[in-house]
C-alpha positions in Angstrom: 9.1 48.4 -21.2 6.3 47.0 -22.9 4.7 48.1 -26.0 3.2 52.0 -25.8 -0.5 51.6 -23.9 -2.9 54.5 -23.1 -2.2 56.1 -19.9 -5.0 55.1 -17.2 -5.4 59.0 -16.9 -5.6 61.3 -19.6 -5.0 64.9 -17.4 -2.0 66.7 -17.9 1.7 66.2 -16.7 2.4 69.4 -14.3 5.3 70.8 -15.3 7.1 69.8 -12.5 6.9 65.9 -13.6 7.7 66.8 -16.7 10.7 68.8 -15.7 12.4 65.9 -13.5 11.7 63.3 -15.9 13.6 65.1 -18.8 16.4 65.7 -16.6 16.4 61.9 -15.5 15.8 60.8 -19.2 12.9 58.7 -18.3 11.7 58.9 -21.8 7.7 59.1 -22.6 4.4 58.7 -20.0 3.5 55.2 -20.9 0.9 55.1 -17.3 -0.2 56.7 -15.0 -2.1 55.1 -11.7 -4.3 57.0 -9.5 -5.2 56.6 -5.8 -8.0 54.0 -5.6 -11.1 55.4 -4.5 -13.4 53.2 -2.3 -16.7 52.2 -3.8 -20.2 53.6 -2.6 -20.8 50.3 -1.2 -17.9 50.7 1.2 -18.0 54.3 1.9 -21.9 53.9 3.3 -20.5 51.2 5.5 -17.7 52.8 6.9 -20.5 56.1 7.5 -22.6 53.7 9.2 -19.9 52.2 11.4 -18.4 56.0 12.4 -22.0 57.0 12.7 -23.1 53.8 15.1 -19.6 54.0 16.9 -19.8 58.2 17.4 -23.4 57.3 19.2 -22.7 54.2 21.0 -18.8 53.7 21.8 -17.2 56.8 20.6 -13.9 55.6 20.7 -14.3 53.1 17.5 -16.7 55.7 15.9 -13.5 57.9 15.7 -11.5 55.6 14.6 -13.2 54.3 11.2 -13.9 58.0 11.2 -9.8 58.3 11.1 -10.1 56.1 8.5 -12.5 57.3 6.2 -10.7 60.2 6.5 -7.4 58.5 4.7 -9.2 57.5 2.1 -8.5 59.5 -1.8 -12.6 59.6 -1.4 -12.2 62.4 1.4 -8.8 63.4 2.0 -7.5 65.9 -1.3 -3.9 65.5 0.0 -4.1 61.0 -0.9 -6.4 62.2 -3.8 -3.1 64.0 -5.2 -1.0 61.3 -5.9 -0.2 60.1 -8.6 2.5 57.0 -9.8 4.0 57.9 -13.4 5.6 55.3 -15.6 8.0 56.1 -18.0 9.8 54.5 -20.7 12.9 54.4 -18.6 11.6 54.7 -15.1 8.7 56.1 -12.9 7.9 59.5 -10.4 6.1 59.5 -7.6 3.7 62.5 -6.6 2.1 63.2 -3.9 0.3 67.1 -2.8 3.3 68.6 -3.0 4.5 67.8 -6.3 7.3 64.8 -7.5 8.9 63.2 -4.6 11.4 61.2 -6.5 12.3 59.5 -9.7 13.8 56.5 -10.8 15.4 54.9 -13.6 15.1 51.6 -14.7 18.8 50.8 -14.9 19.8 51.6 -11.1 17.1 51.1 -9.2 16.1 48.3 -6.8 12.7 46.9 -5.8 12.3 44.8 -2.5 8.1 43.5 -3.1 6.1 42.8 -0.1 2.9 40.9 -0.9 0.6 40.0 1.8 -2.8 38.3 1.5 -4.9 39.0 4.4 -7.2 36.7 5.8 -10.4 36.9 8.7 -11.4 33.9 10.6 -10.0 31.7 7.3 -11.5 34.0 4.6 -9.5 35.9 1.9 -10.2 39.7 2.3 -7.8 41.1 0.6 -4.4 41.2 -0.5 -1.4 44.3 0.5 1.0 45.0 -2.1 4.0 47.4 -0.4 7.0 48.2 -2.9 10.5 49.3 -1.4 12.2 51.5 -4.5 15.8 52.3 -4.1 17.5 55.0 -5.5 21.7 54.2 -6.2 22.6 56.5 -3.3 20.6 54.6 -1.1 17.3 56.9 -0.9 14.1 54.9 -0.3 10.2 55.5 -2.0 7.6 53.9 -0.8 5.0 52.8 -3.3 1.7 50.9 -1.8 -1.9 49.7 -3.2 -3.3 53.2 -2.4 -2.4 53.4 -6.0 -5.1 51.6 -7.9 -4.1 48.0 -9.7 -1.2 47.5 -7.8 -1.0 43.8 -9.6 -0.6 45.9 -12.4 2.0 48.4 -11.8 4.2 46.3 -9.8 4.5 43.6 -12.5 5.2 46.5 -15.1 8.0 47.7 -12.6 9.6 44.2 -11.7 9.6 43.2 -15.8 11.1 47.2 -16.5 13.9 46.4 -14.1 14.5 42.9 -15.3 14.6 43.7 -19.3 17.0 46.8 -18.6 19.7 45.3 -15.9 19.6 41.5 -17.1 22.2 42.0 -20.1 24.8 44.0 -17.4 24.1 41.2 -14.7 24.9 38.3 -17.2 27.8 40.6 -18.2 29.1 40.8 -15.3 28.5 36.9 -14.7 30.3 36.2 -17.7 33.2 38.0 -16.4 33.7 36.2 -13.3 31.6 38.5 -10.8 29.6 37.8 -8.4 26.1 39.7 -8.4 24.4 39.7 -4.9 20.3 40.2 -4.3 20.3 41.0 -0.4 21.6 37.6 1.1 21.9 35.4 -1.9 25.0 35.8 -3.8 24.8 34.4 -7.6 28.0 33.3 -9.8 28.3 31.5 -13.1 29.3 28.5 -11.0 27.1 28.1 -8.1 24.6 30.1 -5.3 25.6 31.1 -1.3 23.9 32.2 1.2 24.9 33.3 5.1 23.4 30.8 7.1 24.0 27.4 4.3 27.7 28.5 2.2 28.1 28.0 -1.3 26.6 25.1 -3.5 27.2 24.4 -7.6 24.0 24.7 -9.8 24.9 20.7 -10.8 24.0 20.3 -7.4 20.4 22.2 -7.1 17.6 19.8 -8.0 14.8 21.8 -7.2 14.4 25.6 -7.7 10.9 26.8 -6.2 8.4 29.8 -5.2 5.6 29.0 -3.0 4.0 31.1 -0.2 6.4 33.8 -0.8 9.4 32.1 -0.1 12.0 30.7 -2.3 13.3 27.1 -2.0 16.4 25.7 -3.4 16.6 22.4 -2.9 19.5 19.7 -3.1 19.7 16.1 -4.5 18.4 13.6 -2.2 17.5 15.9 0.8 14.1 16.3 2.0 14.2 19.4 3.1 15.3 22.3 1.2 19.4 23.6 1.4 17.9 27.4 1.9 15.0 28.9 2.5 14.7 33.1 1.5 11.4 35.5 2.1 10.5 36.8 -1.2 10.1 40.3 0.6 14.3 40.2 1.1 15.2 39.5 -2.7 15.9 43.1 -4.3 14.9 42.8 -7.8 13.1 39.6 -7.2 11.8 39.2 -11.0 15.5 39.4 -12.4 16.6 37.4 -9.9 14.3 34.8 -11.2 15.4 35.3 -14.7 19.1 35.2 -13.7 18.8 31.9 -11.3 16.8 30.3 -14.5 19.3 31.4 -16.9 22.4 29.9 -15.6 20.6 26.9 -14.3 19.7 26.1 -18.5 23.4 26.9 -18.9 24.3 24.2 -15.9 21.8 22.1 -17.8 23.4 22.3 -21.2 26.7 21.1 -19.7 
């Protein structure tokens, strides 16, 4: 990871945390991220809504009234949670105590990053993050933790600096290295739906709208067309795709 930074919370590790993350090697705290509570501004208009909707409608008073009730600002069981980064990995903890830990080196990460918009106006942005343990076990990490443009960058670059050197290893000895449908080799991409093409052969290599295009000599339109939300690992895919398409170049 990056250079040591002060944790965003300065409370104690239980126990339990530190416990799991000795026993997965996960090294020392560098962060931790806390559930993001909802400013005054919002919470006395979500009150206002439950309160109006309780007298007039009922039904949609109890529903923001289900919702405030999600919220870290009111519920002690969100307000728990906690998202630990280590220098070789992260735990999760919710009321309970850890749910999981990962390491760096075998994980994967499928992003899902969704701007949200109302009658053409940006009001807000989701951030969901698949983690994947190597036996196949799944933790959820969303933006009820707080700077989720933080913490997910810091995961995507943790998983890229550790697996990069064993993915170009590999690579160098002939394998192929697969992220969901895309499978990568020294020598070209494929996909399911469009084969196998050589990287002398890609003109274009692009991310826009959360999709990535790969585009061909000469065409138009692009040879393939992949969500950004089905690419485990999507930040060392990047690094691997422009790391063999320099070498193509170099040729």
């Amino acid at each position: 990871m990056a250079a040591p930074t002060v944790p965003v919370t300065q409370e104690p590790l239980p126990e339990a945390v530190q416990a799991l993350a000795a026993a997965e090697r996960l090294g020392a705290l560098r962060e931790t991220f806390l559930p993001k509570r909802h400013g005054a501004g919002r919470v006395t208009a979500m009150l206002f809504f439950t309160v109006l909707g309780l007298a007039c409608f009922v039904l949609p008073g109890l529903f923001f009234l289900w919702v405030l009730w999600q919220t870290p600002n009111f519920n002690r069981k969100q307000a728990a949670r906690r998202l630990h980064l280590f220098d070789h990995g992260l735990v999760v903890v919710d009321h309970t105590g850890p749910v999981g830990a990962l390491r760096w080196d075998s994980m994967a990460a499928l992003q899902q990053i969704t701007e949200r918009y109302a009658n053409g106006i940006h009001v807000g942005t989701g951030y969901v993050y698949t983690l994947y343990k190597r036996d196949g076990a799944t933790i959820k990490v969303t933006d009820l933790f707080a700077n989720p443009e933080r913490w997910g960058v810091i995961i995507q670059h943790a998983i890229t600096n550790a697996q990069l050197p064993g993915v170009l290893e590999a690579l160098g000895r002939g394998e192929t290295v697969r992220f969901g449908d895309i499978a990568v080799t020294t020598g070209g991409v494929a996909t399911p739906k469009r084969g196998a093409t050589g990287w002398a052969e890609v003109q274009r290599f692009e991310v826009k709208n959360g999709m990535v295009f790969l585009s061909k000599a000469g065409k138009l339109l692009p040879w393939s067309s992949t969500p950004v939300a089905k690419i485990p690992n999507f930040f060392l895919f990047l690094a691997t795709v422009e790391r063999l398409r320099r070498q193509q170049s170099a040729a």
